[in-house]
ZAKEMI-144387 format. One record per residue (C-alpha): x, y, z. Coordinates in steps of 0.5 Angstrom, whole numbers, m for minus. Example, Ala and Ser with C-alpha at 12.3 -4.5 7.8 and 13.67 -1.06 7.14 Angstrom:
<romis>
   east  north     up
     25     m9     16
     27     m2     14
</romis>
This chain:
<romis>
   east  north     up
    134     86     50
    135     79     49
    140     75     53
    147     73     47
    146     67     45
    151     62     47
    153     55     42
    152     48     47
    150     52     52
    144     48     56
    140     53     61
    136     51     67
    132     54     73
    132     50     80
    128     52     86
    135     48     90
    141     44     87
    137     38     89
    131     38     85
    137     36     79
    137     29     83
    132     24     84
    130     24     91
    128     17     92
    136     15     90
    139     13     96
    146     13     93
    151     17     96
    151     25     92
    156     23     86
    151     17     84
    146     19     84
    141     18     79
    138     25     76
    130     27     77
    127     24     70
    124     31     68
    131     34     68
    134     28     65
    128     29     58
    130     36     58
    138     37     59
    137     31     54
    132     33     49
    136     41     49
    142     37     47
    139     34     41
    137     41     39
    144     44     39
    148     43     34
    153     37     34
    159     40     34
    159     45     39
    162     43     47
    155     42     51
    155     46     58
    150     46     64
    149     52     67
    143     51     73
    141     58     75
    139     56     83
    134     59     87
    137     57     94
    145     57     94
    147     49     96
    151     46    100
    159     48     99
    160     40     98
    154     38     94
    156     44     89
    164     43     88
    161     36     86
    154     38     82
    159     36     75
    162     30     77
    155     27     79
    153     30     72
    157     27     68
    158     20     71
    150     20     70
    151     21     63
    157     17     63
    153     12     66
    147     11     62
    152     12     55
    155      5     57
    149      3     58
    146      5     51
    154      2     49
    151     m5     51
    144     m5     49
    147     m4     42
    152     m9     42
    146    m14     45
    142    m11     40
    147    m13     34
    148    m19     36
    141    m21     36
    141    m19     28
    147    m23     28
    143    m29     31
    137    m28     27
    140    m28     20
    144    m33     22
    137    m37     23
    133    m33     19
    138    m34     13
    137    m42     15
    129    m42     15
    130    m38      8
    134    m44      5
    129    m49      8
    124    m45      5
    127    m45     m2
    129    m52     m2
    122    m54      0
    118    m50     m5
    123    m53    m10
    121    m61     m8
    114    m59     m6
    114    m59    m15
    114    m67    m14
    110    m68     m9
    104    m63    m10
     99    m64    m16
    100    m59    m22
     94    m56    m19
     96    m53    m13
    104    m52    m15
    105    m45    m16
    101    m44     m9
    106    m49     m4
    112    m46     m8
    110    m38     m7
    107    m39      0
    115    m43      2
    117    m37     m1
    114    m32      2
    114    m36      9
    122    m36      8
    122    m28      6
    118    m26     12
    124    m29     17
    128    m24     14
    124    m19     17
    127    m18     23
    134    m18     22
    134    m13     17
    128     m9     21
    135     m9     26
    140     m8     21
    136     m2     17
    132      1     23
    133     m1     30
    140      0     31
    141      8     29
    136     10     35
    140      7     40
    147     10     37
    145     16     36
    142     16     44
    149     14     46
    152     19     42
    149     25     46
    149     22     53
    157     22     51
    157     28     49
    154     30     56
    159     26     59
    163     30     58
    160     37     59
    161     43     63
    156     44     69
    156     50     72
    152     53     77
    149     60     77
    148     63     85
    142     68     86
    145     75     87
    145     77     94
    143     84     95
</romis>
């Protein structure tokens, strides 16, 4: 028989509560940085359900913890992901404002450009005018490339990334304890 299926609902399996956290952070409990391992696969678990659903961490422990560490295992959770939600928040504001400063300079070099393609008619044989015109053009449109790579692509990544860290953020974490016999 299969075990139900429950919506949001992100399974994990630890030895010890502190096999969830870095063993090298030296911050107290509530700060500290979860393992990398157990980051990539809450996060990646969460990708896979489904948007709407409220997320919850149930960790189903092997050795019971320490009293203390296990009424503040939630807390320390969702201030991890709190955290790296604000951090994906000002990586994508300074990304944004890099396309703004990028446009702005690219937007410039491409007038540049343009109106230099328009005086090298002047000042070129016939010859070799189209050849001159085109490349400034060319080279003024190759500017804009990484602004619109920032405005097309590069943003959604990272919005999308601090979407789900948000999301858990705000989940319930909860602890399964072995059975005692």
């Amino acid at each position: 028989m299969s075990a139900p299926h429950h919506p949001g609902r992100i399974d994990l399996k630890l030895r010890e509560l502190a096999q969830l956290f870095n063993s090298m952070d030296p911050s107290p409990f509530l700060d500290r940085d979860l393992d990398q391992d157990a980051e990539e696969f809450i996060v990646s678990s969460a990708r896979e359900l489904p948007k709407g659903d409220s997320l919850e961490l149930v960790i189903h422990l092997a050795t019971p913890p320490d009293a203390e560490r296990a009424a503040d295992a939630e807390s320390a959770v969702r201030h991890y992901f709190a955290s790296r939600a604000e951090i994906k928040r000002r990586e994508l504001r300074l990304l944004m404002r890099r396309g703004h400063v990028s446009l702005t300079i690219g937007l410039l070099f491409l007038a540049v450009c343009l109106l230099a393609s328009r005086l090298a008619i002047r000042v070129v044989h016939a010859s070799a005018e189209d050849l001159v015109r085109e490349g400034f053009m060319i080279v003024g449109w190759v500017a804009m490339w990484r602004p619109l790579e920032i405005y097309l692509y590069d943003w959604w990544p990272l919005r999308d990334e601090g979407r789900i860290l948000r999301r858990l953020a705000h989940m319930r974490v909860k602890l399964v304890l072995p059975h005692r016999a």
